[in-house]
C-alpha positions, 0 to 999 in steps of 0.5 A, a space after each residue: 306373078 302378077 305385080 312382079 313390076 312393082 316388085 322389081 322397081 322396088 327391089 331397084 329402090 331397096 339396093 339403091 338404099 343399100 348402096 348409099 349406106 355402104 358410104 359408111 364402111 368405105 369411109 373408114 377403109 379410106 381413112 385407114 388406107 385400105 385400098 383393096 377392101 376399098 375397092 370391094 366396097 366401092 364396087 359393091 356400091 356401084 353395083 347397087 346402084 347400077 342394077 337398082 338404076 335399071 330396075 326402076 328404069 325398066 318398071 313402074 315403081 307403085 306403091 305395094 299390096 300385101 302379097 307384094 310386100 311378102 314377095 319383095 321382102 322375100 327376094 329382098 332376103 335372099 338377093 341382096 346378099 348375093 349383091 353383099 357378098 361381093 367384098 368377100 369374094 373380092 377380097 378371099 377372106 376365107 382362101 377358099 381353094 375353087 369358086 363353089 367353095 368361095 361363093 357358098 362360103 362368101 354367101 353362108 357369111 353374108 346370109 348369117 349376118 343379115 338374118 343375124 345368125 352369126 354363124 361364122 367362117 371368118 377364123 379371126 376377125 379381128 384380123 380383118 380390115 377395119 372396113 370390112 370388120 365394120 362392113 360385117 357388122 353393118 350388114 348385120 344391124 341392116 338386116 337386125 333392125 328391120 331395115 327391110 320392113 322400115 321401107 317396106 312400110 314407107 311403100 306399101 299403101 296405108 289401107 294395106 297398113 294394118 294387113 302389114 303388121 299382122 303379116 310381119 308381127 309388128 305391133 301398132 304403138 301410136 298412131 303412125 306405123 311409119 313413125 314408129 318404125 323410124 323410132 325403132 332405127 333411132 331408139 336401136 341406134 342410140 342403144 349401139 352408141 351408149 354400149 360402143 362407149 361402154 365397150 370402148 372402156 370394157 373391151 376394146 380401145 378401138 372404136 371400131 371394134 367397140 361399135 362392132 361387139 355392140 352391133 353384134 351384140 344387140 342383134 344377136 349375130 357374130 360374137 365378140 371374144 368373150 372371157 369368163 368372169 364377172 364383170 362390168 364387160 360380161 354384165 353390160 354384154 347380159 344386159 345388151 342381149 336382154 336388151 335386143 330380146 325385148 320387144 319394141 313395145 317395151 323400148 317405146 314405153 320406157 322411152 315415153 316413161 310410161 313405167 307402169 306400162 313396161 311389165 306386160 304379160 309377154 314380158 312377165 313371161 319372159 323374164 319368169 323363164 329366164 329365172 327358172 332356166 337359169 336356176 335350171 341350169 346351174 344345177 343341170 351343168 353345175 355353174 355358177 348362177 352367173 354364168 349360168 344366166 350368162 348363157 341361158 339369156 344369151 340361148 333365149 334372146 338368139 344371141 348364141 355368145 358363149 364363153 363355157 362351150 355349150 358342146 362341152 356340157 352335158 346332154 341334159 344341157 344341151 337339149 334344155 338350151 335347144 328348146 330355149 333358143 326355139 322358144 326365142 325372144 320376144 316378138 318385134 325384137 331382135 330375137 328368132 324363134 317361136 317368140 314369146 308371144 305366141 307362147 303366151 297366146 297359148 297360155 292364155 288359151 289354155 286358161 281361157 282368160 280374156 286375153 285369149 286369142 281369137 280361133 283364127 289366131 289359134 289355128 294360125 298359132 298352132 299351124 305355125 308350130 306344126 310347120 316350125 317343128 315339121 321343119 326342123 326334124 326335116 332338115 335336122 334328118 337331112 344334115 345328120 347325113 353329114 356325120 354328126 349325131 341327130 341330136 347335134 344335127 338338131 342343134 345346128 338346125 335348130 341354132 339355124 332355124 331361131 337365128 341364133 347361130 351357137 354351134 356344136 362345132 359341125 358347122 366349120 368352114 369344112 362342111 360340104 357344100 351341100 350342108 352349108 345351103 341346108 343351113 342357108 335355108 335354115 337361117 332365111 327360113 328362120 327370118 322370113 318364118 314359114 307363114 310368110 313364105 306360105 301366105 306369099 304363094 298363096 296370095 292370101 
């Protein structure tokens, strides 16, 4: 591939970032005397920095085009986590009984963190060490956040700029797409701080854990242990996915207090179908209007927190939450799916409204939606061969696909093998988007 250099040097640059903020995690190992994960998490950082060494030695770091971008953030997906799943091997957390079955285990975990899934082989994670229980969570808010797109931007070129954000969905708000993507670590930063102080009241005494359920929380991945009830824990965690689904646009507004700008057509869209879903559901599964906003913000933002089993409601539920967590949340936020932006493109086609899209932004729109939906009863027929019905099967893919990570309990640590890579698949698939991977091939 031409540019492969560049793509390499770069690749060197992103795990030499990567392995600098493995400090934090270490940090809280040694202040608890945890001298094996320690040891992992140690060893992890070196590495990082020993391959990214020889990356930059061996290539020329340049600034990126567009198909470098695309190739580097696809590798970035999909290599990196096979440099963080280190401390998971090292340290066995799943007691795994031969090397396949802790590799793919080690990976699947780590994959569903970074794509902020939240599928989950750990059978009790409060159980873990503190600096791994963070570590999980850190991995998580990297991949969540767009860390990858943050450095991405700092090395792709400025004429490449507006060719980036069309490419990633990212929404120009000011004048530099740099700022703005360092406003975004900043602004999700302080969201994690302001809801660890409200968990550490709600839910935990233990910093640690408070600032994992906000981390987790927010970006949609591992669950916190979350009982039924009305109060001010379920109400903050409600407000904290509804939170993470909006897009940044709306975060930027309000940080600028341009209140009237807040309530655009996305975000109309989006909260008049949880309104409607939510009175749906009630009546579908017969609960209580909270529990039932409760759960259908939590399918629609990829968040997958569950605390009445969605395996255990009726049929009607299940395929009507299906088809929330693939609509998604909004765009440039931390929720999968198709997104509420395109939908709301397609809305305005129909109407043929002034905000309609463009042609080229239809077509790109629908072959989107075709390829999404071809690849989502492909591998759903693929893994009901695993032995589950193929409307669970479409679920698990579908929970895979929108990285949202709720399970109707096919996806357990004792699927083979062969199952848990389709579902790796699903989930970088998910991330990436279709689109993406297809325009990184084709180079246009």
């Amino acid at each position: 591939m031409k540019g492969l250099g560049r793509v390499v040097a770069n690749m060197g640059f992103l795990l030499q970032i990567t392995g600098l903020l493995l400090i934090l995690p270490v940090a809280i190992g040694l202040q608890n005397g945890e001298l094996q994960s320690v040891a992992s998490l140690i060893t992890t950082c070196f590495i990082a920095f020993g391959i990214g060494f020889v990356f930059n030695a061996f290539a020329e770091r340049k600034k990126l085009d567009e198909r470098t971008s695309l190739w580097l953030m696809i590798l970035t997906f999909s290599a990196i986590p096979m440099l963080l799943m280190i401390p998971y091997i090292w340290n066995n957390v799943f007691h795994s009984t031969n090397i396949i079955d802790l590799f793919s285990n080690s990976y699947f975990e780590t994959i569903s963190g970074f794509t902020t899934t939240g599928f989950s082989f750990v059978s009790n994670p409060a159980l873990l060490p503190s600096s791994l229980l963070f570590y999980r969570s850190l991995v998580e808010f990297i991949g969540g956040v767009g860390f990858i797109y943050i450095l991405l931007a700092f090395l792709c070129p400025k004429e490449d700029i507006d060719g980036f954000c069309e490419t990633f969905g990212i929404e120009k708000i000011g004048g530099s797409l740099k700022i703005l993507l360092l406003t975004v670590m900043l602004v999700y930063t302080l969201i994690v701080v302001i809801f660890t102080a409200i968990f550490y009241y709600t839910y935990s005494p233990n910093l640690i854990f408070a600032s994992c359920a906000a981390i987790d929380i927010l970006t949609g991945g591992y669950q916190p242990t979350i009982t039924a009830g009305i109060g001010l824990f379920q109400i903050s965690i409600i407000v904290l996915m509804f939170i993470g689904a909006l897009n940044f646009r709306f975060h930027y507004n309000l940080l600028h207090l341009k209140l009237h700008d807040l309530l655009t057509p996305e975000i109309k869209l989006f909260l008049v179908i949880i309104a409607a879903s939510t009175v749906v559901t009630s009546i579908l599964a017969w609960i209580n209007p909270f529990d039932s906003l409760f759960h259908v913000v939590s399918m629609i933002s990829s968040t997958g927190a569950e605390y009445i089993s969605v395996g255990a409601m009726p049929v009607s539920v299940k395929i009507y939450f299906m088809v929330l967590m693939l609509i998604g949340g909004c765009a440039f936020s931390m929720a999968g799916g198709i997104r509420i932006q395109r939908i709301q493109k397609l809305v305005d086609a129909i109407r043929g409204n002034k905000d309609a899209p463009t042609r080229n932004e239809l077509k790109t729109i629908i072959i989107f939606l075709i390829t999404f939906i071809a690849f989502l009863l492909l591998l759903s027929y693929a893994f009901s061969f695993s032995g589950v019905s193929m409307l669970d099967s479409a679920f698990e893919i579908g929970s895979a696909i929108s990285t949202n990570g709720v399970s109707m309990g096919a996806t357990t640590i004792t699927l083979p093998v062969i199952y848990k890579w389709l579902l790796i698949v699903a989930m970088l698939v998910g991330r990436i988007e279709i689109l993406t991977i297809y325009k990184a091939i084709r180079g246009t």
